[in-house]
N, C-alpha and C positions, 0 to 999 in steps of 0.2 A: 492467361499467364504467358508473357511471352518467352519463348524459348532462347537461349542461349547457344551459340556458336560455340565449336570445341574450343576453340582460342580464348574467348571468352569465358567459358568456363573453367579450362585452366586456371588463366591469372586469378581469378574467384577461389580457387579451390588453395592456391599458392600463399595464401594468405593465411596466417598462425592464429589460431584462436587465442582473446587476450587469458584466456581461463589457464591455458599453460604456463605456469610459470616457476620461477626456482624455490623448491620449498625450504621451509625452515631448519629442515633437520639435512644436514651434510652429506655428501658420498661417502660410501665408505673404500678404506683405501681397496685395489685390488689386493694387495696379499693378505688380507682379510674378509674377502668373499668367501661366503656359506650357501648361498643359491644362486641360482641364474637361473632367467627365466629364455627358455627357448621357442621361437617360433619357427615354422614351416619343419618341425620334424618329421613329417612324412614326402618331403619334398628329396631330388637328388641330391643337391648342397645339406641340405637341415641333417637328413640320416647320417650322416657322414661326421657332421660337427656334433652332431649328439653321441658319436662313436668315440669319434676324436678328446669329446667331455667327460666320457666316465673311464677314459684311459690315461688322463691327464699325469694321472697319482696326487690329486689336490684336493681329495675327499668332498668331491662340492656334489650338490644335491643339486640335481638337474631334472626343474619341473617343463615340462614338454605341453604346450599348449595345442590339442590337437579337437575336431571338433568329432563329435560322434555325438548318439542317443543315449553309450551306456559306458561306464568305462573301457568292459568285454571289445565293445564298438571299437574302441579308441584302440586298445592293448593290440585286436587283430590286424587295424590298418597299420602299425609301427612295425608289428611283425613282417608285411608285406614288403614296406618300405625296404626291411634287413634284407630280405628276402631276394626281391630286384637287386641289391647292391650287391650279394653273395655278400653278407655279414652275416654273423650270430647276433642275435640281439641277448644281452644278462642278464640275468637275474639278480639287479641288484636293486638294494633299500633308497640310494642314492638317485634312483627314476623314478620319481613321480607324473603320475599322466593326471594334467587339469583340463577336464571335458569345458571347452569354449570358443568362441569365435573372434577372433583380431579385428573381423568390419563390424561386428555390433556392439553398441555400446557398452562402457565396464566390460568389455570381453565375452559379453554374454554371461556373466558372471553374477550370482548373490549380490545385494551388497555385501555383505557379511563374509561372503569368499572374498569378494574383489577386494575388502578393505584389509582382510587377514594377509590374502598376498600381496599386495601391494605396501605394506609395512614392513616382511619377510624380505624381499627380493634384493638381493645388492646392487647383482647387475644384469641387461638385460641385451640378448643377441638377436639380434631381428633379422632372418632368414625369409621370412615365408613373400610368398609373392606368386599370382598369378601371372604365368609365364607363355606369349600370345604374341607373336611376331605381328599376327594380322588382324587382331581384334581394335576393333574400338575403342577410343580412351573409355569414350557412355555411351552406350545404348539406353538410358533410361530406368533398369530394373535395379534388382540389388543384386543383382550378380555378374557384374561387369565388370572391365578390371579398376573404375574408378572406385569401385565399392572395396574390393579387396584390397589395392595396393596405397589407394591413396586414404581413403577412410581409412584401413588399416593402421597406416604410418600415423598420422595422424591419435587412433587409441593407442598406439606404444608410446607416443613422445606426452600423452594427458598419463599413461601410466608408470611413467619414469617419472614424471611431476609429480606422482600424489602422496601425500603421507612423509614421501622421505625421498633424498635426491639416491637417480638409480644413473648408474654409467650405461648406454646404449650403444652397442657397435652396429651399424648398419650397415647391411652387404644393397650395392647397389650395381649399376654395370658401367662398364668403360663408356658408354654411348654419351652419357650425360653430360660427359663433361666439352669445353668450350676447346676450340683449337688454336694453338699459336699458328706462328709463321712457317715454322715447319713441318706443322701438321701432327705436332704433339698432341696430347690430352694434357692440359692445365689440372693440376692438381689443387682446383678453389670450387668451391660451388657454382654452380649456373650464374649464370647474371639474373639480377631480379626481374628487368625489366623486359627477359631476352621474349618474343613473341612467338607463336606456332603459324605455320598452317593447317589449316583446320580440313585440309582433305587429306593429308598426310596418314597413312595406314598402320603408324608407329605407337598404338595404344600402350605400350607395354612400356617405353622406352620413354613415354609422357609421363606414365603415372609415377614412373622411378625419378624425370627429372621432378616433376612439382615434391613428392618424396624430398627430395636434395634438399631444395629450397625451404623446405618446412626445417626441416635437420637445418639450417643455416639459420633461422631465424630465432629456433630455440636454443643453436649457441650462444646467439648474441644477447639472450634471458640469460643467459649462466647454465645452461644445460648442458654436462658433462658429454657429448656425442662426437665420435668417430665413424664415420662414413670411410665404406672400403669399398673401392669399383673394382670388380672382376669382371674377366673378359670372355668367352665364351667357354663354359666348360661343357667336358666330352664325358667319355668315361673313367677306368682305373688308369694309372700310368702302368702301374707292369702286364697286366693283362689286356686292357682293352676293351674289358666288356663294360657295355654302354649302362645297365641298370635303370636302364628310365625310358619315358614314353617317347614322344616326338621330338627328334633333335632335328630342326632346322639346318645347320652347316651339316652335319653326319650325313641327314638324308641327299644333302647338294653332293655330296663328294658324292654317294653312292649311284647318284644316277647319272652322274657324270659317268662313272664309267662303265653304267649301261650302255651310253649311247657313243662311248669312245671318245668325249667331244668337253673339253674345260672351258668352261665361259672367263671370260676377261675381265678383270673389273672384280666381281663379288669375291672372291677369295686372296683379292691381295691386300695385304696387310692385318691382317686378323690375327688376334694374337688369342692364344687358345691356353686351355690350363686341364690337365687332367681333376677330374673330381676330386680323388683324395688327396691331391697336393693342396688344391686348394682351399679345402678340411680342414689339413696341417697348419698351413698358411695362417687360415681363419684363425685356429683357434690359435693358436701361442701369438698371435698378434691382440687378441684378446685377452688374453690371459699375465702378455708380459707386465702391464700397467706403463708399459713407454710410450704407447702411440699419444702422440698430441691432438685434439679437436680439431676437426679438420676433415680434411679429404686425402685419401691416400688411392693410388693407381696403381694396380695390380697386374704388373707386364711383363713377362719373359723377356729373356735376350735377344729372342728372332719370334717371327712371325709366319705362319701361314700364307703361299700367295700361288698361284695358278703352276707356278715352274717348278716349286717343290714337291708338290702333287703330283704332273706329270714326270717329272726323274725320278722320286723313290718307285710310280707304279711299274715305270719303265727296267729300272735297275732291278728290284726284288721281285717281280710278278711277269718281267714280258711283256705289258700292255702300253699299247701305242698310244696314248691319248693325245689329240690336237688340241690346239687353245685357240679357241675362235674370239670374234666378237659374243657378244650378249643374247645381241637378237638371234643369231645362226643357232646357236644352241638351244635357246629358248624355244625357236620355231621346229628345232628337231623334237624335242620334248613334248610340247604342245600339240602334237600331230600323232604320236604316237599311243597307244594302249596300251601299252606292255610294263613290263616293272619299274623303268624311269620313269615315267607318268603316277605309276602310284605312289613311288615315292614322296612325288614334288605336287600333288596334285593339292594336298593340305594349303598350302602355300605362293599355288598360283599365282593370286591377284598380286603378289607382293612386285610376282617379276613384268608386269606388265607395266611396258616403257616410262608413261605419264609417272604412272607411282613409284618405280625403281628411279627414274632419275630425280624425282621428288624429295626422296628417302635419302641418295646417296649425297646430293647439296644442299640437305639438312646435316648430315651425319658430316660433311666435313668442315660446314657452316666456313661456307668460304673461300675455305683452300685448296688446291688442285692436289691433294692428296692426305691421307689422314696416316700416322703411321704410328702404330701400335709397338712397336719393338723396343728392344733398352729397357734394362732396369729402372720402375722409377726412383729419379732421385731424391725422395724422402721417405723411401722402402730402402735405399739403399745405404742412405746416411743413417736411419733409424734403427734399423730391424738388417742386417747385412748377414745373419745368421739362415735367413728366410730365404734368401735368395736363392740357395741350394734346393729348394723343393720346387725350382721352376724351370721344370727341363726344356730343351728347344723343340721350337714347335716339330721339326721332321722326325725328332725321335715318337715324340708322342703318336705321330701323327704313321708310323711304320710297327707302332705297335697296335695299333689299332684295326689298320689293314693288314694286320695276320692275325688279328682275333677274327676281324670277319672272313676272309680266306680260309683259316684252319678251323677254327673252334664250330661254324656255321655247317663246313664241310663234312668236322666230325674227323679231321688228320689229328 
């Protein structure tokens, strides 16, 4: 059998099954949702919008698809989930937990479950995603992130088809999208025919564009879906604490100022969001029933970039840090043993020149520069209510370095 190129596979994979299609029976409107079905609730994002769901005040029953052996299974890992966030999780009739899986067929589901829910559900929030700056699009098995993210996307968009038409918001990332002239992100779906490099280390950031593209193909079926690109998120906005496993840019800051030393390039223009703003965001963007099918871009007013970094550490902490080139820092990094290296060491191959420069003239596809800042303009025409829960990146970004300064230290 012969094997397939990641490129190749891709466009294979970017392609809509004809079996999805727009069923007989109607959306129903949003102010007449009774359930939502929620994925990745045990994820950063997911626990947050499952919090954000049953504080709504909109009485909706919110079934959490999570996978375990036994319910008990499921119940403990949501606890955990709270738990990392520093939330409570409630006690309410309004949670229901459905043991199943997003990359196995019907959900991993009965028929007889799959078809009960999937008659029930109004609308449906698709959160979950394996998240893997440096993984593989495939490795081959079934747990890779073409298995989760894109099989995944794939059973939400046949389970929004079946029985009855279901409205899907899908959280995706700012990466996906294509760049104008001045280094915007276009608020339209990928181009169909756009092609990869296939040695490109970007697995995560592939499965969420063919993701896109699936969600593009089944609007042009009549499938109620809105696509929401979020940009990097960190942790709380007033507190700081991170709640979650490996954060890539957190860990980059931190070892930056291990070694005193801001690399050039990787942190400018990134535009960042605290988690539960972006919770906030989520949900009353989901909930208002105004977003249009489409794509909407999720961007604060300013950005993250190498000199804001260096003046708040300077201004509220004292700390000198230089802004070198790439390689200089890298090569300080790479040579040491000490706590920067453990930070960044997850993550290595990513900065190694071939594939960093690889990554970032993919990532601007084109243009000398990508620029993440500014309200987008049909968050801002649309939804201008919203905008207020997107503070700028320095504030986020000085409250998060006095979580870890003080909260770490124990002041």
């Amino acid at each position: 059998m012969e094997v397939k190129s990641t490129s190749e596979l891709i466009s294979a994979d970017a392609v809509l099954p004809s079996d999805i299609t727009l069923p007989a029976i109607p959306a129903t409107l949003p102010m007449q949702w009774k359930r939502i079905l929620l994925t990745g609730t045990t994820g950063h994002l997911g626990v947050h919008c499952l919090d954000q769901l049953l504080e709504s005040g909109r009485n909706l029953i919110v079934y959490c698809l999570i996978c375990g052996s036994s319910e008990d299974e499921a119940k403990e890992k949501l606890q955990k989930a709270y738990a990392r966030a520093k939330l409570t999780l409630p006690e309410s009739s309004n949670l229901q937990i459905v043991l199943g899986d997003i990359s196995k067929d019907k959900l991993d589901l009965s028929s007889e479950t799959y078809s009960n829910l999937s008659g029930e559900i109004d609308a449906i929030l698709h959160c979950a995603a394996l998240v893997d700056h440096l993984s593989k699009y495939s490795d081959g098995t079934d747990s890779d992130m073409r298995t989760h993210n894109v099989k995944g996307m794939l059973n939400m968009l046949k389970f929004a088809s079946d029985h009855k038409t279901k409205y899907l918001l899908y959280t995706s990332t700012m990466g996906c999208g294509s760049v104008d002239s001045s280094g915007h992100s276009i608020e339209e779906y990928p181009d169909k025919n756009e092609t990869f490099d296939s040695e490109i280390q970007l697995g995560y950031l592939m499965t969420k564009i063919v993701g896109e593209k699936l969600a593009a193909e089944a609007t042009e079926r009549g499938l109620p879906i809105t696509t929401l690109r979020l940009p990097f998120i960190l942790g709380n906005s007033e507190t700081g604490h991170m709640g979650s496993g490996y954060n890539h840019l957190w860990s980059m800051i931190l070892a930056s100022i291990q070694i005193r030393l801001i690399p050039r390039g990787p942190f400018n223009g990134i535009a960042i969001v605290a988690v539960d703003s972006a919770a906030k965001v989520t949900i009353d963007f989901f909930l208002s029933g105004k977003a249009e099918f489409g794509v909407y871009n999720l961007t604060a007013s300013s950005s993250v970039s190498e000199q804001v970094i260096s003046d708040v550490l300077e201004r509220d902490y004292g700390i000198n840090c230089e802004v070198v080139p790439l390689k200089e820092w890298r090569d300080v990094i790479f040579e040491e043993n000490g706590p920067a290296w453990n930070l960044v060491s997850p993550v290595k191959s990513f900065y190694e020149e071939e594939q960093f420069n690889r990554s970032i003239q993919f990532l601007a596809r084109g243009q000398e520069n990508i620029q993440t800042s500014g309200f987008s303009p049909k968050m801002s025409k649309n939804f201008p209510e919203l905008c207020h829960y997107l503070e700028p990146a320095e504030l986020i970004l000085e409250r998060h370095l006095w979580a870890h300064f003080n909260v770490r230290e124990g002041n």
